[in-house]
KEBA-180442 format. One record per residue: residue number from 1; residue in one letter; y, z, x of N, C-alpha, C in turn. Coordinates in Angstrom, 2 decimals. Example, Ala and Ser with C-alpha at 12.3 -4.5 7.8 and 13.67 -1.06 7.14 Angstrom:
BEGIN
<pt k="1" r="A" n_py="-5.69" n_pz="7.80" n_px="13.19" ca_py="-4.50" ca_pz="7.80" ca_px="12.30" c_py="-3.30" c_pz="7.80" c_px="13.20"/>
<pt k="2" r="S" n_py="-2.25" n_pz="7.08" n_px="12.85" ca_py="-1.06" ca_pz="7.14" ca_px="13.67" c_py="0.03" c_pz="7.87" c_px="12.90"/>
//
This chain:
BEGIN
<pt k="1" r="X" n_py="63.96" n_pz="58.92" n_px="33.91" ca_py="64.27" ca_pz="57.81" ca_px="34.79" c_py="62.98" c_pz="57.02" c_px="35.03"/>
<pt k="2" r="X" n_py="62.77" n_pz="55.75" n_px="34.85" ca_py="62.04" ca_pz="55.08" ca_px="35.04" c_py="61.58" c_pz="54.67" c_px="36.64"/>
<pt k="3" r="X" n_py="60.74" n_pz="54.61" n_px="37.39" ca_py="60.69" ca_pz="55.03" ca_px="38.54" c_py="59.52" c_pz="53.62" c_px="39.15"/>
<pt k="4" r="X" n_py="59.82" n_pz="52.73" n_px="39.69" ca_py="58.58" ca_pz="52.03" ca_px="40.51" c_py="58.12" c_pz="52.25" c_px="41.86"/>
<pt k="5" r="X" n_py="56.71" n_pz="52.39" n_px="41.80" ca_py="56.49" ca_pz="53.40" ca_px="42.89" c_py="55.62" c_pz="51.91" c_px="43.78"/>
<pt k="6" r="X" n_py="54.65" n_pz="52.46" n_px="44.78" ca_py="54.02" ca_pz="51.61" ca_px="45.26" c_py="52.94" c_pz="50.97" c_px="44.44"/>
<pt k="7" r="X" n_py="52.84" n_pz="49.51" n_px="45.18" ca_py="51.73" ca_pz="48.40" ca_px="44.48" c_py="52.40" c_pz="48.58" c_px="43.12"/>
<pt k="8" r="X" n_py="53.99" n_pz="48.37" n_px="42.99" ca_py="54.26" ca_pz="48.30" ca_px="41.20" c_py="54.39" c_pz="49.00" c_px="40.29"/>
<pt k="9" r="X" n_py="53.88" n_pz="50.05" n_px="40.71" ca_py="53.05" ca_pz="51.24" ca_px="39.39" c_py="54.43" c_pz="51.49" c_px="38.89"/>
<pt k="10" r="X" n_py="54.39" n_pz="51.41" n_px="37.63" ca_py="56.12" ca_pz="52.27" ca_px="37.08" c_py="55.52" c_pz="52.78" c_px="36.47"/>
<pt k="11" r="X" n_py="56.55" n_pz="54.37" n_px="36.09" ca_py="56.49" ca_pz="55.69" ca_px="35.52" c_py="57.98" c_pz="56.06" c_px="35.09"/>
<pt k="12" r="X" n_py="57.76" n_pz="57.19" n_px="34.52" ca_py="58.99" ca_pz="57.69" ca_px="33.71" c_py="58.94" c_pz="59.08" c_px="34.55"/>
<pt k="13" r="X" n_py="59.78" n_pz="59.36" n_px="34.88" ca_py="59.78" ca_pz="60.81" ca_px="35.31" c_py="60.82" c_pz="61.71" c_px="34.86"/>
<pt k="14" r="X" n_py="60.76" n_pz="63.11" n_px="34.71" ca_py="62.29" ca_pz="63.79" ca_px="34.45" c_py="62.75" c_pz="63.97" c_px="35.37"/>
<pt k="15" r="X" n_py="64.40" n_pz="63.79" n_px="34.90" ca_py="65.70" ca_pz="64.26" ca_px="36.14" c_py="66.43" c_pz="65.38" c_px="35.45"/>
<pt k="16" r="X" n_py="67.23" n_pz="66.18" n_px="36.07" ca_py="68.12" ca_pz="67.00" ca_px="35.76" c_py="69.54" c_pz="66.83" c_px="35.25"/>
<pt k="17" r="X" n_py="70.25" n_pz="67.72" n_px="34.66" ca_py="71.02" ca_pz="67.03" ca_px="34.30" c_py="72.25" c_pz="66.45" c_px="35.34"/>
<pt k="18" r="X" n_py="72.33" n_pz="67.54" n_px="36.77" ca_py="72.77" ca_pz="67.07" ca_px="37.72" c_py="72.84" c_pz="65.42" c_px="38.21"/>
<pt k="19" r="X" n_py="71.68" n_pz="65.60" n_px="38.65" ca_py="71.09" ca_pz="64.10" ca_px="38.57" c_py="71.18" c_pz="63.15" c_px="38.03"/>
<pt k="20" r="X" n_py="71.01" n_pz="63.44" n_px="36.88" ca_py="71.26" ca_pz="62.21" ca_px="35.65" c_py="73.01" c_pz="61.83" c_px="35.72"/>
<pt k="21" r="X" n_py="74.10" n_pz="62.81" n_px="36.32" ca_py="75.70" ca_pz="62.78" ca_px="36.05" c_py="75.38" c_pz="62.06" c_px="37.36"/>
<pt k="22" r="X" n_py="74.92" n_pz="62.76" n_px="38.66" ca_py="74.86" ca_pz="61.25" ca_px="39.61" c_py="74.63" c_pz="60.17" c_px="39.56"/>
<pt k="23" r="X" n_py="73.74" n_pz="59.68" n_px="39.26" ca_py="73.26" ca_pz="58.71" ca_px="38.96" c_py="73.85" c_pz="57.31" c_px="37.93"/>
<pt k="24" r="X" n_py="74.40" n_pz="58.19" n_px="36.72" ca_py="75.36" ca_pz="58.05" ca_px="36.27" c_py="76.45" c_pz="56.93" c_px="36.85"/>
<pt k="25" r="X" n_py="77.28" n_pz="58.18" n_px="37.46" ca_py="78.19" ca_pz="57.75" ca_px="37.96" c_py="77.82" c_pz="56.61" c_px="39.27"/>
<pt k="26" r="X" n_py="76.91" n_pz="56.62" n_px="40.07" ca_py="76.75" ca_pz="55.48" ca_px="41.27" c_py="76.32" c_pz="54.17" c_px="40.22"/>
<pt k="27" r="X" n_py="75.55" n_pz="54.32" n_px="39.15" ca_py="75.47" ca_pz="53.00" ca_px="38.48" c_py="76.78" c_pz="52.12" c_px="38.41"/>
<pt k="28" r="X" n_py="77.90" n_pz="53.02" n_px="37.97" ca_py="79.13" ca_pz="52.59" ca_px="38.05" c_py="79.72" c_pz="51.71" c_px="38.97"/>
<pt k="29" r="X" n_py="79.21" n_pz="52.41" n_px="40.05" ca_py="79.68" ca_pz="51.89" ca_px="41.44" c_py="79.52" c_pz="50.57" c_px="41.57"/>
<pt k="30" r="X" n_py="77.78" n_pz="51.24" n_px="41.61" ca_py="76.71" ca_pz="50.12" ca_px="42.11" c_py="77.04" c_pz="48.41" c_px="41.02"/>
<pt k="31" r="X" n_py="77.99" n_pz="48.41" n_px="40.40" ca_py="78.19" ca_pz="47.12" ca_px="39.45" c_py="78.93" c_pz="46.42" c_px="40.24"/>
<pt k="32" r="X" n_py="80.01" n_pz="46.80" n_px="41.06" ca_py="80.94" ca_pz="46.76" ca_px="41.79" c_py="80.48" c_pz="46.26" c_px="43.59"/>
<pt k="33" r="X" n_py="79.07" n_pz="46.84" n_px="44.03" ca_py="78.86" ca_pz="45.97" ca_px="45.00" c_py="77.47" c_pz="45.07" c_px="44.96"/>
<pt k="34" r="X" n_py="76.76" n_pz="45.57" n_px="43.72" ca_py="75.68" ca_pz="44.67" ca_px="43.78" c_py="75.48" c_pz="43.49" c_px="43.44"/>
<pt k="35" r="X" n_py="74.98" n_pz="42.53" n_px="44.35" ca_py="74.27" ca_pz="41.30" ca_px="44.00" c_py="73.71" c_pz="40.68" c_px="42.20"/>
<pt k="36" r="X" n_py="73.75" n_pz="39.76" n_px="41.75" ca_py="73.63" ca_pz="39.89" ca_px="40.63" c_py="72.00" c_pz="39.71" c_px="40.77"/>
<pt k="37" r="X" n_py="71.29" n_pz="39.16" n_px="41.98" ca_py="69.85" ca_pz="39.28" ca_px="41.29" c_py="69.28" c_pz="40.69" c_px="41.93"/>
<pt k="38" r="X" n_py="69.97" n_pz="41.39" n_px="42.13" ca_py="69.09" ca_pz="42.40" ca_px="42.71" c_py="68.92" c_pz="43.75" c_px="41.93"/>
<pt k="39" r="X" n_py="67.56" n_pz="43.99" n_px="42.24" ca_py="67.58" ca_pz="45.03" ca_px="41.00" c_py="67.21" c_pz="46.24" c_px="41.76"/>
<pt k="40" r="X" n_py="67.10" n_pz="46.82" n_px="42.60" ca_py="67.21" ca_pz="47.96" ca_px="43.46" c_py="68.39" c_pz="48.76" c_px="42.51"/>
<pt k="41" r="X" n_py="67.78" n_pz="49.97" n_px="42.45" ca_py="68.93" ca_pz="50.92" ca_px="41.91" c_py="70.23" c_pz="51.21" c_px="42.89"/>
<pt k="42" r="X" n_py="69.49" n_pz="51.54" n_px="44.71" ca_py="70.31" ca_pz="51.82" ca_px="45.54" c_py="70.66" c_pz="50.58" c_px="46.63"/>
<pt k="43" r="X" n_py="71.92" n_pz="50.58" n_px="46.68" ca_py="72.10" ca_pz="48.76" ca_px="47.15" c_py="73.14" c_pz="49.36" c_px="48.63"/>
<pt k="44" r="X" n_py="73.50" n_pz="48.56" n_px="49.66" ca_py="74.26" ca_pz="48.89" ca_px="50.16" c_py="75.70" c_pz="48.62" c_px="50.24"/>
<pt k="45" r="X" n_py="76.41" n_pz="48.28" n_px="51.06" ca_py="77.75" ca_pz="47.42" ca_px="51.27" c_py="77.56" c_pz="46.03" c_px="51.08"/>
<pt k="46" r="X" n_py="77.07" n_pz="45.53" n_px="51.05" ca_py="76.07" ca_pz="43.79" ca_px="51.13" c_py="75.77" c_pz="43.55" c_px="49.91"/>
<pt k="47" r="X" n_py="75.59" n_pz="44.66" n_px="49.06" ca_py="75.15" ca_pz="44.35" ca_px="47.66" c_py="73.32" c_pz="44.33" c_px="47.49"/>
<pt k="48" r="X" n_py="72.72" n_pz="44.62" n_px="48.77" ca_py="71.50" ca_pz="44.43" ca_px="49.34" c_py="70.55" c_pz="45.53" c_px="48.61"/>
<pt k="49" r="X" n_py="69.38" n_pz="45.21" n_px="48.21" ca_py="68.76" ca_pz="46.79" ca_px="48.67" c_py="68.68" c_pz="47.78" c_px="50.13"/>
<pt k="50" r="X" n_py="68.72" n_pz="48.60" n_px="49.97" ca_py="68.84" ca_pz="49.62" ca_px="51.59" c_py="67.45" c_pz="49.76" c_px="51.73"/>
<pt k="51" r="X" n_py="67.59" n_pz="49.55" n_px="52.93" ca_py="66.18" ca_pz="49.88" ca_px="53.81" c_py="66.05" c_pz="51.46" c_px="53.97"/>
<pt k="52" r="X" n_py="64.99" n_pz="52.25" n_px="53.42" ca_py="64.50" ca_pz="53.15" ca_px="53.77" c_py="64.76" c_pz="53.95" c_px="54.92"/>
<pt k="53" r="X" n_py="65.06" n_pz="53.24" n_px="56.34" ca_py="65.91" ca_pz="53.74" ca_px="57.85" c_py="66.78" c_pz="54.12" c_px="56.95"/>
<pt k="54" r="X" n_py="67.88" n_pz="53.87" n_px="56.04" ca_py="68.98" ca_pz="53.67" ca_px="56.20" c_py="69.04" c_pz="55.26" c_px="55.45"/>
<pt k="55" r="X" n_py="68.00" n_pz="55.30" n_px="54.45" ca_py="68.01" ca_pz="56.79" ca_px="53.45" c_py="67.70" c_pz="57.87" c_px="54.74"/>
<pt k="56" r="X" n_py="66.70" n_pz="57.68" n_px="55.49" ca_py="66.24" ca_pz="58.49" ca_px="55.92" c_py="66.94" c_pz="59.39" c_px="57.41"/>
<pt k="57" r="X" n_py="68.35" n_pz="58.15" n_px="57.75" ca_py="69.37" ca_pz="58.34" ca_px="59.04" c_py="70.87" c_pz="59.13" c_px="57.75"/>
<pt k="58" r="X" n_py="70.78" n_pz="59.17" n_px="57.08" ca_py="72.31" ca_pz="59.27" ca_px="55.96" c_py="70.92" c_pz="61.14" c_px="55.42"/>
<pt k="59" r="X" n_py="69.96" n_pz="61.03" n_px="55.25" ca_py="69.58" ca_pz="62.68" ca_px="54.86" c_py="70.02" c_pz="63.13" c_px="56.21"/>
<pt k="60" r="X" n_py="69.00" n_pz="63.02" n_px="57.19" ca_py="69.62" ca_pz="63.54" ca_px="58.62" c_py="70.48" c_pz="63.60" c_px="59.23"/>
<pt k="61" r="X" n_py="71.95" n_pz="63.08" n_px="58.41" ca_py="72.87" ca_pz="63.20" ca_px="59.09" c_py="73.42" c_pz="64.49" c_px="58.22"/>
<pt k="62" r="X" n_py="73.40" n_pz="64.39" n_px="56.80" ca_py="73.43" ca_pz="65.33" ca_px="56.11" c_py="73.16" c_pz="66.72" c_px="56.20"/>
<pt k="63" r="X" n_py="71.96" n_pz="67.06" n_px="56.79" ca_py="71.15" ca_pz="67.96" ca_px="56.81" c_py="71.32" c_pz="68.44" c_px="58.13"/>
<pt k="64" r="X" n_py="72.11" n_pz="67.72" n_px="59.24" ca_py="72.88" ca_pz="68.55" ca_px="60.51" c_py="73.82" c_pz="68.57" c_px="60.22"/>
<pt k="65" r="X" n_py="74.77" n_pz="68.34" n_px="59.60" ca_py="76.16" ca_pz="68.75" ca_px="58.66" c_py="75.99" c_pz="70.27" c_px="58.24"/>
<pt k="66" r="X" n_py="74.93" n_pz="70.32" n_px="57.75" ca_py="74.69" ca_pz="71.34" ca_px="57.04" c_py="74.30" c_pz="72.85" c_px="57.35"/>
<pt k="67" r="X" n_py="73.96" n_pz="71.92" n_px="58.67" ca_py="73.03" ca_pz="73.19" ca_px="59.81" c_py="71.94" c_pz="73.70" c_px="59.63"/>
<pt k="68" r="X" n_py="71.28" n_pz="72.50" n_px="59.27" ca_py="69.79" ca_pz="72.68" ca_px="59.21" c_py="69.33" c_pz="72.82" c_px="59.99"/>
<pt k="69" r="X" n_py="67.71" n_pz="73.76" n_px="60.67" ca_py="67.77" ca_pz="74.03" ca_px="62.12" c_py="66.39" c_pz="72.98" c_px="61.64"/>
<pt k="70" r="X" n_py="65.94" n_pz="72.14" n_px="61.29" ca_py="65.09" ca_pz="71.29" ca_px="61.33" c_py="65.06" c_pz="69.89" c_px="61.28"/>
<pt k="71" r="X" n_py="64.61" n_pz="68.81" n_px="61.77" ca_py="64.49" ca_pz="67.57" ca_px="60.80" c_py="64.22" c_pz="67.64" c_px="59.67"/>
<pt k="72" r="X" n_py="64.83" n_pz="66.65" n_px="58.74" ca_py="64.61" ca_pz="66.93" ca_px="57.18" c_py="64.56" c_pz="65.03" c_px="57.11"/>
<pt k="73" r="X" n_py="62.97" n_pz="64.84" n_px="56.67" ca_py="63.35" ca_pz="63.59" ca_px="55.64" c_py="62.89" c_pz="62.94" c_px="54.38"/>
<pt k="74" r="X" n_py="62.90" n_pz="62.04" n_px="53.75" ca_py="62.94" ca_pz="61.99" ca_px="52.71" c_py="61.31" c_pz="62.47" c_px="51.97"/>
<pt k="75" r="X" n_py="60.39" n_pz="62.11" n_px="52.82" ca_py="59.09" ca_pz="62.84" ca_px="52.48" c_py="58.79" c_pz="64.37" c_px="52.11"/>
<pt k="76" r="X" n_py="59.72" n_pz="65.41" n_px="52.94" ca_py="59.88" ca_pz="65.99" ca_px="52.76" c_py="60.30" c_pz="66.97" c_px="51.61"/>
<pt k="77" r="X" n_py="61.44" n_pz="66.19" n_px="50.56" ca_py="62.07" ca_pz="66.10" ca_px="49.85" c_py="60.47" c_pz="66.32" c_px="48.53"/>
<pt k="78" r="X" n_py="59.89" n_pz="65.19" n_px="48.81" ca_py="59.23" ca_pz="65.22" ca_px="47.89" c_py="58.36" c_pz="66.06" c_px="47.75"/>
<pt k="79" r="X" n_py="57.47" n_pz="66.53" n_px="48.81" ca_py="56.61" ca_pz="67.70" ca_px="49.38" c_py="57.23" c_pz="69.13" c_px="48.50"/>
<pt k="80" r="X" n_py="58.39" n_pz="69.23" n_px="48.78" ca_py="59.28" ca_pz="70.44" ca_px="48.42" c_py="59.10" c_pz="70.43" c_px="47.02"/>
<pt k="81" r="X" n_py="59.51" n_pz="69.30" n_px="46.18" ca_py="59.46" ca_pz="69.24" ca_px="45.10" c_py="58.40" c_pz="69.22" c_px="44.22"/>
<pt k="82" r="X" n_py="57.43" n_pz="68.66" n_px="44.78" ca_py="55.86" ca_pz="69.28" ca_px="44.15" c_py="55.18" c_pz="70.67" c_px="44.46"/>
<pt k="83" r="X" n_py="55.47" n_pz="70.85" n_px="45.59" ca_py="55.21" ca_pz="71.99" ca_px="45.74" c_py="55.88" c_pz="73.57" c_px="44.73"/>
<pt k="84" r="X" n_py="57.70" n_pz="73.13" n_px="44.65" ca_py="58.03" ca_pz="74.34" ca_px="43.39" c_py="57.53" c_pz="74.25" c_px="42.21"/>
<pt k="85" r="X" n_py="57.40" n_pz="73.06" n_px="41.84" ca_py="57.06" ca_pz="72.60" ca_px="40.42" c_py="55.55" c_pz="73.27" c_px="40.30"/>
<pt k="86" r="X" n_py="54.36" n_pz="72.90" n_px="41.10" ca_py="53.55" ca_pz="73.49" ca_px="41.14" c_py="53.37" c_pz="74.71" c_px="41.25"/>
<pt k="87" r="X" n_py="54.17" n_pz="75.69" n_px="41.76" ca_py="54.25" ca_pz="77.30" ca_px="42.15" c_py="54.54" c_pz="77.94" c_px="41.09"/>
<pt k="88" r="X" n_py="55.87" n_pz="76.72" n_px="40.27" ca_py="56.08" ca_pz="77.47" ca_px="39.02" c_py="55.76" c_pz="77.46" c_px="37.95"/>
<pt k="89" r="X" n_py="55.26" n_pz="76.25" n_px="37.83" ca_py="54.34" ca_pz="75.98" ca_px="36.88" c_py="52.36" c_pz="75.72" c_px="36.62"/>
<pt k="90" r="X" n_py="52.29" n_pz="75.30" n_px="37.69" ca_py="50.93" ca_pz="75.89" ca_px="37.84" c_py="50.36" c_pz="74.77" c_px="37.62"/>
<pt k="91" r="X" n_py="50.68" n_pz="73.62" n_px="36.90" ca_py="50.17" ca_pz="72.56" ca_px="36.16" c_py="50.23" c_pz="71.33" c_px="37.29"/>
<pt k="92" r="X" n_py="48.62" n_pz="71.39" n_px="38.45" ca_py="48.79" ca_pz="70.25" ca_px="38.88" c_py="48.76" c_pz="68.90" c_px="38.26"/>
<pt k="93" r="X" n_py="48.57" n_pz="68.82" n_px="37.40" ca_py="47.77" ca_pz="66.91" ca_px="35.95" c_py="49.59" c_pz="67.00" c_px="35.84"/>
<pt k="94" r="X" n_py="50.29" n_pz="68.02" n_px="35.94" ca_py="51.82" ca_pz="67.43" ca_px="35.47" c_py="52.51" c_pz="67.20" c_px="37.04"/>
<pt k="95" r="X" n_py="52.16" n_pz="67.78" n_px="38.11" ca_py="52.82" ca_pz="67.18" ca_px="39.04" c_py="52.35" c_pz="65.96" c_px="39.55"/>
<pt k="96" r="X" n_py="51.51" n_pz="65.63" n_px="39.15" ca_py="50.57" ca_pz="64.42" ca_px="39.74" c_py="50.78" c_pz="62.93" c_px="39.10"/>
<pt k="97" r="X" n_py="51.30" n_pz="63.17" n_px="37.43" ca_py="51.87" ca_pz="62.90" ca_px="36.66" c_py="53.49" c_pz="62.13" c_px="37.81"/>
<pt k="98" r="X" n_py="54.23" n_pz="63.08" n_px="38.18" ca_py="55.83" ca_pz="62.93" ca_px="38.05" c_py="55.35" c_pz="62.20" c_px="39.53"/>
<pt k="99" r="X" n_py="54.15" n_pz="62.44" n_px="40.78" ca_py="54.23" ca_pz="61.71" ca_px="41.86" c_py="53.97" c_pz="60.74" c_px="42.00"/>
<pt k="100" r="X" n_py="52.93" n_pz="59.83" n_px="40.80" ca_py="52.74" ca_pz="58.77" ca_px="40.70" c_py="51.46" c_pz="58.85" c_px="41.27"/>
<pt k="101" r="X" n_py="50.46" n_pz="59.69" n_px="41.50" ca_py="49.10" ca_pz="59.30" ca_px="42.34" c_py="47.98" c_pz="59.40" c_px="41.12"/>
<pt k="102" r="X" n_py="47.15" n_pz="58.32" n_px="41.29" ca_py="46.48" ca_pz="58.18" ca_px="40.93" c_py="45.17" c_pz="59.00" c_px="41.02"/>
<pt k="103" r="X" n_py="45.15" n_pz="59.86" n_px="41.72" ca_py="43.92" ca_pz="60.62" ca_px="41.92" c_py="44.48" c_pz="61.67" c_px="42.22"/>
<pt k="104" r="X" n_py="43.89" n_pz="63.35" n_px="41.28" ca_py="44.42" ca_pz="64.57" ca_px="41.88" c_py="44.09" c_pz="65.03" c_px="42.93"/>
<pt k="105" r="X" n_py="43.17" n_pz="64.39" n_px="43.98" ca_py="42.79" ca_pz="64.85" ca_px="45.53" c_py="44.60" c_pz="64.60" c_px="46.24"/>
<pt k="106" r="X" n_py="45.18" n_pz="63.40" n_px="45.89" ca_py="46.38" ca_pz="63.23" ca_px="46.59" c_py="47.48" c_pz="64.01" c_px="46.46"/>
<pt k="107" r="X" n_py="47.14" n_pz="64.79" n_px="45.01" ca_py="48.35" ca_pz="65.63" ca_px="44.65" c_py="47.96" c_pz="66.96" c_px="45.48"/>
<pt k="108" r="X" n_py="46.89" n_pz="67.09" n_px="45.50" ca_py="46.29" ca_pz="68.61" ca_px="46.45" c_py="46.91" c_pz="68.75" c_px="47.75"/>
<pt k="109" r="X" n_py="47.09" n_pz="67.73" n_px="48.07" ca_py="47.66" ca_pz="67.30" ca_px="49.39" c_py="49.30" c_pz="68.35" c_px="49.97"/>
<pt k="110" r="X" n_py="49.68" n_pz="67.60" n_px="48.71" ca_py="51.13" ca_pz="68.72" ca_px="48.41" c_py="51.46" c_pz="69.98" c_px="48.11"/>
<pt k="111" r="X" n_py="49.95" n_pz="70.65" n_px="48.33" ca_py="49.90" ca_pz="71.83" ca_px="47.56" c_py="49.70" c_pz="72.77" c_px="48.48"/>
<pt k="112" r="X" n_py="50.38" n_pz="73.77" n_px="48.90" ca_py="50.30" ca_pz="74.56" ca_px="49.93" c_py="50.94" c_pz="76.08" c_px="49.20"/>
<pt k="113" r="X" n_py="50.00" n_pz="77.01" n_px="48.91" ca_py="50.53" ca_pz="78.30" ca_px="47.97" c_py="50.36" c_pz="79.29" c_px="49.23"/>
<pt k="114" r="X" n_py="51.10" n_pz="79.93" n_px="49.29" ca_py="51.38" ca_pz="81.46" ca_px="50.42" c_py="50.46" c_pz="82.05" c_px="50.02"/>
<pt k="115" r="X" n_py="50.28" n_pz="82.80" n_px="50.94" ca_py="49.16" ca_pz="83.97" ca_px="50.34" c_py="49.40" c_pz="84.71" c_px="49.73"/>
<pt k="116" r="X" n_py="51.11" n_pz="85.33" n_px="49.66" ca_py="51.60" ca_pz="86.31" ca_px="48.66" c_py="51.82" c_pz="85.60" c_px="47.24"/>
<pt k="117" r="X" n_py="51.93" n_pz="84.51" n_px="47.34" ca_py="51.45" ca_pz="84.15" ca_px="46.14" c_py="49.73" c_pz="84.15" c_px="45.21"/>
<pt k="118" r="X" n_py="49.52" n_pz="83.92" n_px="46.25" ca_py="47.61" ca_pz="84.04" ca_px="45.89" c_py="47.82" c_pz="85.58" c_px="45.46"/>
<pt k="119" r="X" n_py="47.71" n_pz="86.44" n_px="46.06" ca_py="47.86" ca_pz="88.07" ca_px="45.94" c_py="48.10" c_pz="88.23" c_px="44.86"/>
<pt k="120" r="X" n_py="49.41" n_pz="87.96" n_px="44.33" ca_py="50.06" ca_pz="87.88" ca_px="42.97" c_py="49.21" c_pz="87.56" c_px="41.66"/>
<pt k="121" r="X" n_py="48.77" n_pz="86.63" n_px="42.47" ca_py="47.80" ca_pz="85.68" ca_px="41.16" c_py="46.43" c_pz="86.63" c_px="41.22"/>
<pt k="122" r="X" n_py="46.53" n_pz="87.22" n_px="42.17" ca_py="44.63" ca_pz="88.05" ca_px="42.15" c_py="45.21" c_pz="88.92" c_px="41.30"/>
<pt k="123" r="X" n_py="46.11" n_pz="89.82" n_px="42.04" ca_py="46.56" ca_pz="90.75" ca_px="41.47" c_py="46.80" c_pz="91.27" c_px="39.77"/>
<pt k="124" r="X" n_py="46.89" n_pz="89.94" n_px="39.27" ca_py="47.46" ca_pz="89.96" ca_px="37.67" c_py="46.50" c_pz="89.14" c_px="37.29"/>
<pt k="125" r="X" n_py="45.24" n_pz="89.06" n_px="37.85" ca_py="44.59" ca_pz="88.62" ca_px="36.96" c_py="43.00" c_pz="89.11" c_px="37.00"/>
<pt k="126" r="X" n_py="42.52" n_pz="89.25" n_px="38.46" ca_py="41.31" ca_pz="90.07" ca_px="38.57" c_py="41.47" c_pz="91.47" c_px="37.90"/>
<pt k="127" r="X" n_py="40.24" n_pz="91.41" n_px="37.28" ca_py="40.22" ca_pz="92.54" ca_px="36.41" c_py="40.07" c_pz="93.92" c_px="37.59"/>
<pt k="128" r="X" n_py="39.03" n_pz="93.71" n_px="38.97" ca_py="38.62" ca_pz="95.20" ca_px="39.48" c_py="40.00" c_pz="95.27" c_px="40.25"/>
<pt k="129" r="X" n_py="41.21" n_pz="94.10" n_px="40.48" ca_py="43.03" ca_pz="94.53" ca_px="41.08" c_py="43.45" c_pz="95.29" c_px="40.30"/>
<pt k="130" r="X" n_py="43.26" n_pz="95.04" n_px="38.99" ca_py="44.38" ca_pz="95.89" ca_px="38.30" c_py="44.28" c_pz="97.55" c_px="38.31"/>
<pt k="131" r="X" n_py="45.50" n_pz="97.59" n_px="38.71" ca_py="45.49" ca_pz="99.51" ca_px="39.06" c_py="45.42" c_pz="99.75" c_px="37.34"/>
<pt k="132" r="X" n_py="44.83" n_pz="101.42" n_px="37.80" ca_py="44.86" ca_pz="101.89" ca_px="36.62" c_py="46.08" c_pz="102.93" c_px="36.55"/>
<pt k="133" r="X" n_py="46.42" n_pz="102.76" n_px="34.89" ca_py="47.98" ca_pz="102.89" ca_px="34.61" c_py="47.64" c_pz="105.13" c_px="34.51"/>
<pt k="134" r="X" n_py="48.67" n_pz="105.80" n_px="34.70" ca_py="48.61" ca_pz="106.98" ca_px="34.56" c_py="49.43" c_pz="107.69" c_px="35.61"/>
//
């Protein structure tokens, strides 16, 4: 998915295949109420682009539907998502890549590893951790 982020910057990022069948399908929609000059992917009843309030009151309404015992918003979303990607893959230059920042100090930002994860990582990789087998 081609993605324009702030000050312009466009990128390509991967989606899932979930995602991609959403998306999909609201393009559909979206022919049906959008404006012909508007190029916002997500438009509203108006045919408008949606204001950001509007994403961020429709997650939170969602997410107490759901019984979330927290606020949840769309920043969040993203936080979460760099953060697994990073846990599981390890490769900050590729999450930094999919966030659009120009400098890996900003991607660090998003990076918050447990300590049982650190452990893990000592564990299997410092040579004086590793138990000896017998």
């Amino acid at each position: 998915v081609r993605v324009t982020g702030k000050r312009g910057k466009t990128r390509i990022v991967p989606v899932g295949r979930k995602a991609r069948e959403a998306l999909s399908a609201w393009r559909l929609l979206r022919e049906s109420l959008a404006s012909a000059d508007e190029t916002a992917l997500f438009v509203g009843r108006r045919g408008r682009r949606i204001h950001p309030r509007v994403v961020e009151a429709r997650l939170e309404r969602h997410a107490r539907q759901a019984g979330l015992p927290r606020h949840v918003h769309p920043h969040m979303l993203r936080h979460s998502f760099a953060s697994h990607v990073l846990q599981s893959s390890g490769d900050l230059r590729a999450v930094q890549e999919m966030l659009g920042h120009s400098s890996i100090a900003s991607t660090q930002v998003y990076t918050h590893l447990d300590f049982q994860h650190l452990a893990k990582v000592y564990d299997a990789a410092h040579p004086r951790a590793r138990r000896k087998g017998g």
